[in-house]
C-alpha positions in Angstrom: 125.7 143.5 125.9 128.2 141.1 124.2 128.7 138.0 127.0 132.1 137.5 127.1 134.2 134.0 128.5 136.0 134.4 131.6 138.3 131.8 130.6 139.4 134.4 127.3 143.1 135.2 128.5 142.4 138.9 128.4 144.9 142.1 128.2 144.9 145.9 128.7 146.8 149.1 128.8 147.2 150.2 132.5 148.4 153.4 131.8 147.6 156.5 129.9 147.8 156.4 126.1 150.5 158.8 124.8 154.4 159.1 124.9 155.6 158.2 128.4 158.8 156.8 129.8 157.1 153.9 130.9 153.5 152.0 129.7 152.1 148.8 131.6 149.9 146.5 129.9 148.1 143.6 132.3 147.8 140.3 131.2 145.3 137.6 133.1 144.1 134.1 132.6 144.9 130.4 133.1 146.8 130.3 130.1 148.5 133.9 129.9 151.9 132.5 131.1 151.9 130.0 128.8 151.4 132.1 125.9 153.7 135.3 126.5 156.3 132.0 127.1 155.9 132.5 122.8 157.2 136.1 122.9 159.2 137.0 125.4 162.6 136.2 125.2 164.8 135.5 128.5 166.8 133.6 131.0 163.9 131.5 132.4 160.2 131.3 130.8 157.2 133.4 132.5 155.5 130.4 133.1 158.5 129.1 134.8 158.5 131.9 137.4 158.0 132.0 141.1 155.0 134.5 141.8 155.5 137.6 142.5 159.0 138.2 140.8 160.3 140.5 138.0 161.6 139.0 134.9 164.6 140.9 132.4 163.9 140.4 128.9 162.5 141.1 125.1 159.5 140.9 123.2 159.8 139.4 120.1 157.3 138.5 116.8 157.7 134.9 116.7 156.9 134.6 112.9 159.8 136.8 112.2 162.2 136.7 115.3 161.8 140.7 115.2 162.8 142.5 118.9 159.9 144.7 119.2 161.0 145.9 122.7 163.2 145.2 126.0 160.6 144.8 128.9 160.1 143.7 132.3 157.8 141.5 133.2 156.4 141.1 136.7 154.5 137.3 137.3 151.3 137.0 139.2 150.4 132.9 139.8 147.4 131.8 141.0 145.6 132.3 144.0 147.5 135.1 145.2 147.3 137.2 142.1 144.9 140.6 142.2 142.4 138.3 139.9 143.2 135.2 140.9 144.2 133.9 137.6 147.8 133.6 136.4 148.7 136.9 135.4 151.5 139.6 134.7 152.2 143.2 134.0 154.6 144.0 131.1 156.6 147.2 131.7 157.7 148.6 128.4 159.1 151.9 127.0 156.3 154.7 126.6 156.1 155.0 122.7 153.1 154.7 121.1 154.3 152.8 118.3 155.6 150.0 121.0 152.7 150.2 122.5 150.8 149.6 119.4 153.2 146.9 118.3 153.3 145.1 121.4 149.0 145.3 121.7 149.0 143.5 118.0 151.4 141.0 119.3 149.0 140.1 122.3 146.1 140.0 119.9 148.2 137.6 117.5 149.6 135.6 120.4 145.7 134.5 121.8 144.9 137.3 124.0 141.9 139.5 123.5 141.6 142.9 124.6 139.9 143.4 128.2 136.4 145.2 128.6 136.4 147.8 131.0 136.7 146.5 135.0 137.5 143.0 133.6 140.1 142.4 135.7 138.6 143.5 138.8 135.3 141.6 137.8 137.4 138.2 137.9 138.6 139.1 141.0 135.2 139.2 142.6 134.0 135.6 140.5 137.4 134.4 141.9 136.7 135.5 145.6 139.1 137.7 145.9 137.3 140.9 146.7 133.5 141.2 147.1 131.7 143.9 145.4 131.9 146.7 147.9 135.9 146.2 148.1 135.3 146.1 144.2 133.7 149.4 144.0 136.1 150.6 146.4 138.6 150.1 143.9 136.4 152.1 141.4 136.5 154.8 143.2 140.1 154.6 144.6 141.0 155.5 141.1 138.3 158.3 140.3 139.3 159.7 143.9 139.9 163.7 143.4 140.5 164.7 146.9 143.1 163.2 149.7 139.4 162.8 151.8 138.1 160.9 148.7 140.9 158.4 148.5 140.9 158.0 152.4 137.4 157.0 152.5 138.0 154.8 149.7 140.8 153.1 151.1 138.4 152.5 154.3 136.0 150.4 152.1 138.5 148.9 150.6 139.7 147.5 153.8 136.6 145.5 154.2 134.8 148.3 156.5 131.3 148.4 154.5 132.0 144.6 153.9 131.9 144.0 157.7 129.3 146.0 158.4 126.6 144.6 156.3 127.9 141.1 157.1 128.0 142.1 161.0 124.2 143.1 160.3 123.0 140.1 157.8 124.2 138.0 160.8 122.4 139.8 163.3 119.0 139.1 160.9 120.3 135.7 160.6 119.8 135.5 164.7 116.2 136.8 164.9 115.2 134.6 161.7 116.8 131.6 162.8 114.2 132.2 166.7 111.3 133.0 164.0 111.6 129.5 162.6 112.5 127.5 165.6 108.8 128.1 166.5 107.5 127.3 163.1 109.6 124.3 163.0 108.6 122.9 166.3 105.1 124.0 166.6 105.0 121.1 169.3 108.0 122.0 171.3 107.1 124.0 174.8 109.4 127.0 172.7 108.9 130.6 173.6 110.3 133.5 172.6 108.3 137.2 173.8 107.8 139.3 171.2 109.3 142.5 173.3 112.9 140.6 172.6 112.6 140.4 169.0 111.4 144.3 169.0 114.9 145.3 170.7 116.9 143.5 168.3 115.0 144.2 165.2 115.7 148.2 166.5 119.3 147.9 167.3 119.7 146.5 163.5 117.3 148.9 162.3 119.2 151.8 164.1 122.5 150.7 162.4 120.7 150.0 159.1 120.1 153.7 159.0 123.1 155.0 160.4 125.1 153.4 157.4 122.3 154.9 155.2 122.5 158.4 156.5 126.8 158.4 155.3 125.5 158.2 152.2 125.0 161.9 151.4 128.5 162.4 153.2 130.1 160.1 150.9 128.4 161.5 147.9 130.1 165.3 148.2 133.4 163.6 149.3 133.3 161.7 146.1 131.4 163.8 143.8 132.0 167.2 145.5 129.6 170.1 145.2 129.0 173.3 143.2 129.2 176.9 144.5 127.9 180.1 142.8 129.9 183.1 144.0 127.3 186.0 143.5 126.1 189.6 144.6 126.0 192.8 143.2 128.6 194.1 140.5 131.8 195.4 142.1 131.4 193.7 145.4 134.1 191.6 145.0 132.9 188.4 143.5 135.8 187.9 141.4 138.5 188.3 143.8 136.9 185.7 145.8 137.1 183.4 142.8 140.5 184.3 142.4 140.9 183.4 145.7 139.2 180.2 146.4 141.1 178.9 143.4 144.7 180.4 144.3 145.0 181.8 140.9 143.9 185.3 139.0 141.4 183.3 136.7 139.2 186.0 136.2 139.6 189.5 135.6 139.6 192.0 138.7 138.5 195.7 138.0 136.8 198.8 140.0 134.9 198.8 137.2 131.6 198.2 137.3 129.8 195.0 134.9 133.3 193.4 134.2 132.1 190.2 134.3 129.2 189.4 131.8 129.6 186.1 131.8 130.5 183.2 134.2 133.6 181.8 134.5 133.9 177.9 136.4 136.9 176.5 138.3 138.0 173.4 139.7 139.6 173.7 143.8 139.2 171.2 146.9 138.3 172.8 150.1 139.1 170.7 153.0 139.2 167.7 151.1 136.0 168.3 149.4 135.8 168.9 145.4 134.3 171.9 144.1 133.2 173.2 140.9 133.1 176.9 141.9 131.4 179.5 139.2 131.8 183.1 139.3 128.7 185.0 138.0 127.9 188.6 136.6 127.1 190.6 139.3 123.2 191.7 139.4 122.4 195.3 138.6 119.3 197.1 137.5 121.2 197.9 133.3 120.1 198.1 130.0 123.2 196.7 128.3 122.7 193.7 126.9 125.5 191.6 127.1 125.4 192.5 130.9 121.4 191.2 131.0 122.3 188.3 129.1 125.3 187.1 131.9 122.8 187.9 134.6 120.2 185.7 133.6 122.9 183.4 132.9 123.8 184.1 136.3 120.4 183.4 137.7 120.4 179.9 135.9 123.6 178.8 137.7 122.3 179.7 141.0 119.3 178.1 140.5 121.3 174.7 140.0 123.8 175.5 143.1 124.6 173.5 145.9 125.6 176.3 147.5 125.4 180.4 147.2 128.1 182.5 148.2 126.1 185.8 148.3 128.9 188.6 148.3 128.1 192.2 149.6 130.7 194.9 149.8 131.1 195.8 153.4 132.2 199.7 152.3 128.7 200.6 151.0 126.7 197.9 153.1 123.4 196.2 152.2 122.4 197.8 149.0 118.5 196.9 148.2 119.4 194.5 145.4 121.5 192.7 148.1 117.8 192.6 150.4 116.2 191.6 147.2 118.8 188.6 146.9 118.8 187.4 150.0 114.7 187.6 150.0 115.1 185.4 146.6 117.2 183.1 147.6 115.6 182.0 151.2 115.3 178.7 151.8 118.6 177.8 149.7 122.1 176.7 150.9 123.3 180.7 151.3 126.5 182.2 153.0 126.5 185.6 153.2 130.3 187.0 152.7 130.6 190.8 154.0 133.5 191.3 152.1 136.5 194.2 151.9 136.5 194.4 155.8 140.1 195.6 155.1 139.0 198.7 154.0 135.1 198.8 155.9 134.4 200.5 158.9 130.5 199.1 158.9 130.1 196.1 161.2 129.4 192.6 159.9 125.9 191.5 160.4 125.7 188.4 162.7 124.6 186.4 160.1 127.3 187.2 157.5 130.7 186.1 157.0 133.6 188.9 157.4 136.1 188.3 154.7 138.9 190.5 152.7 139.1 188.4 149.1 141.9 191.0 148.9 144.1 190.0 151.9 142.7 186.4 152.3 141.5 187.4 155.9 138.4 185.0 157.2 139.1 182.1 154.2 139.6 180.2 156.9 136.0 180.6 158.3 134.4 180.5 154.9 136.1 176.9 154.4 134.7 175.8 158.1 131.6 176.8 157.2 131.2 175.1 154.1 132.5 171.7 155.3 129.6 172.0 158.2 127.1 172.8 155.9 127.8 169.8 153.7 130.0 167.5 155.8 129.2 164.9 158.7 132.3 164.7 160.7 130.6 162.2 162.8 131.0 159.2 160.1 134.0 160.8 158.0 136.5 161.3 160.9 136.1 158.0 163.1 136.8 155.4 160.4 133.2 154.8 160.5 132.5 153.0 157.2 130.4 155.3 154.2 128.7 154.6 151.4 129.0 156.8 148.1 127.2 154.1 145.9 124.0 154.6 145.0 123.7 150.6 144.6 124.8 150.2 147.6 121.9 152.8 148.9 119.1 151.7 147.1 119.7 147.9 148.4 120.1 149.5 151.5 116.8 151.0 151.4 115.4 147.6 150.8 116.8 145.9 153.7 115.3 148.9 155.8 111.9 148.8 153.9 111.6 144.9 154.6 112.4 145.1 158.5 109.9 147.8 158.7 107.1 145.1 157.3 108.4 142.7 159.5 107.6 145.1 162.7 104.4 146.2 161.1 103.6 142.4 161.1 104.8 142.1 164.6 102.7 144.3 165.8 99.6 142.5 164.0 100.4 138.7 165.1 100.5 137.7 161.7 101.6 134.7 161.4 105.0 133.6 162.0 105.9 131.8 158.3 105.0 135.5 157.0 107.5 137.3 159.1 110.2 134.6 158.1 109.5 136.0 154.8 110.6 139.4 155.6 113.6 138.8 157.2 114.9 136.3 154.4 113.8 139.4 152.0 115.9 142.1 154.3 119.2 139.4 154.1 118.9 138.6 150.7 119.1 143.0 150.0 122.4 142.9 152.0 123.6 139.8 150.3 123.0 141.9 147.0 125.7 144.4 148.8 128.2 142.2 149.2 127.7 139.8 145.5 126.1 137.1 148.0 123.8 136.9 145.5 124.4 138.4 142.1 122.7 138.4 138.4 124.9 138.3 135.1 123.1 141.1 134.1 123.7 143.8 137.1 127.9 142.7 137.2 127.6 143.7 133.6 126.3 146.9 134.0 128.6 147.6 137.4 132.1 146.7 135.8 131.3 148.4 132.7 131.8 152.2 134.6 135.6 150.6 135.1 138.3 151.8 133.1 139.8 149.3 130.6 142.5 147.7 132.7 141.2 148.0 136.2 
């Protein structure tokens, strides 16, 4: 990957390519001010400009004195911009063509275009933000749930920031009494081993407790795919239809409708969800209908989750026993469906639910957000993790305490134990971008979008 100068005055489009009432482009570098000063036209020069203020005036091509557009121009100075660079945002009208002409006049002017998460990448090498607010940032704008952006906004807030710094200073503590005794060996110093047990285990304990929000973090982020299936005519697609709060597929009485799935995008209870519905599985010899059903058995196999329909007018059929016998051991609910119009009762184990009236939807969401959701870390502000960086170094730190107790336990001596706790900081310094390479901000920033 190309190394590029952080000293480059650098621009982007903030917004969405395409016809608009308004575009931003973002401008950053020591020398930004100074050279839109070339091209925009107005009362008092950018570079001029009190921080934080909004400037009235015109772009124009300085070779020709040609207006390209009237603009506003809001004035970011150093240290108190979002890079901490001198910076600005240019508000212009939403034509492509001014968008276009005022990109070429950047370029012409001594700006270059920015690489994707440059701007937020010169925050961090300015101290602005470290790299778990950075991520946050990341995911603030990929966030496709109010949940999502909420958790987001925790990190962002410095909640995974304190957390691993609260627990590198806590290693910091029981180093600092390792090396005390290697430092004065002569010294009447002593320190019982049972003391640096109890503390290693209360940072163990929360080095796992962040650890196990990953997973929670993950689904909230990513969300999670459900399979709506059963046997033809059982209801599947009104379900679907319902889950999504459209008619996406087509509902009949007749048997086989659906030969092939259909997929969906909905949110249930702030969780994303990429919800299919299948052909429903019948004993046939058409075969378009045994192509969609082993179609069908290919999505279920790659399921988070299996919403096993059963119409609850005819009751457990024995390809509804043969299912549930298939899919054992998977993520299952079992929806007894058209209780509206049954008179069977609803097995304990099932869900009763009318896809036709809406009745138990409620349940079926409640369920689902307990199968996949820990409330415990999502609802108290507790921070979470959804990056598997952050996860992996995590894993580390966790892997290097457990050698320093295994050694603990042996009396090995005390310069190797120093080791392993250096090691376990220097994982959750990675967290952070206490320590860094060129190479893995490189790879990080580059899942940004151009002008974030």
């Amino acid at each position: 990957m190309e190394q590029l100068s952080i000293d480059d005055p650098i621009f982007a489009l903030a917004t969405p390519w395409g016809e608009s009432a308004i575009a931003v482009l973002r401008v950053s570098g020591e020398a930004s001010l100074t050279l839109l000063d070339r091209c925009f036209r107005g009362k008092h020069a950018l570079s001029e400009t009190r921080s934080h203020t909004v400037r009235h005036g015109t772009l124009v091509d300085p070779d020709t004195d040609s207006v390209i557009d009237e603009v506003m121009a809001a004035v970011y100075k150093t240290p108190t911009s979002y890079t901490g660079e001198n910076g600005a945002e240019l508000f212009t009208h939403g034509s492509p063509a001014i968008i276009s002409a005022v990109m070429e006049l950047l370029l012409r002017s001594g700006f270059r275009q920015a690489s994707p998460g440059e701007f937020t990448q010169r925050a961090f090498l300015n101290g602005k933000v470290d790299l778990t607010r950075a991520e946050a940032v990341n995911d603030l704008i990929r966030a496709r749930s109010d949940r999502a952006r909420s958790l987001a906004m925790n990190r962002l807030s410095g909640a995974v920031e304190n957390r691993v710094n609260a627990l590198k200073e806590a290693i910091a503590d029981l180093l600092a009494s390792v090396e005390i005794l290697i430092d004065y060996p002569e010294e009447d110093i002593t320190v019982e081993a049972g003391t640096w047990r109890s503390s290693l285990a209360q940072i163990e304990e929360q080095v796992a407790r962040l650890l196990g929000t990953y997973t929670t973090g993950r689904i909230i982020q990513e969300g999670i795919s459900i399979v709506i299936a059963g046997g033809t005519n059982a209801g599947k697609s009104t379900l679907f239809n319902l889950i999504l709060r459209e008619d996406r597929a087509i509902v009949s009485d007749v048997h086989g409708t659906t030969r092939d799935y259909l997929e969906g995008a909905a949110c249930i209870r702030g969780v994303p969800v990429r919800l299919f519905d299948t052909a429903g599985i019948r004993r046939t010899d058409d075969v378009l209908e045994v192509e969609g059903i082993k179609r069908s058995d290919r999505m279920i196999a790659n399921a988070d989750l299996i919403l096993l329909v059963v119409d609850g007018v005819t009751g457990l059929s024995e390809d509804d026993c043969a299912l549930l016998e298939k899919y054992k051991g998977r993520p299952l609910l079992g929806i007894w469906n058209k209780t509206d119009r049954s008179s069977l009762p609803c097995p304990q184990e099932f869900i009763p639910m009318s896809s036709l009236t809406g009745s138990g939807i409620e349940l079926l969401e409640q369920k689902i957000d307990e199968l996949f959701l820990d409330e415990g870390s999502v609802g108290t502000g507790e921070p979470v993790i959804d990056s598997v960086r952050q996860k992996l170094l995590l894993e580390e730190c966790a892997s290097h305490l457990a050698v320093f107790r295994n050694a603990l336990d042996k009396e090995l001596p005390l310069d190797l134990l120093a080791v392993d706790l250096k090691s376990a900081m220097d994982s959750l310094g990675e967290i952070t971008g206490a320590i860094t390479t060129e190479d893995m901000l490189q790879r990080m920033f580059s899942t940004f979008c151009v002008g974030k």
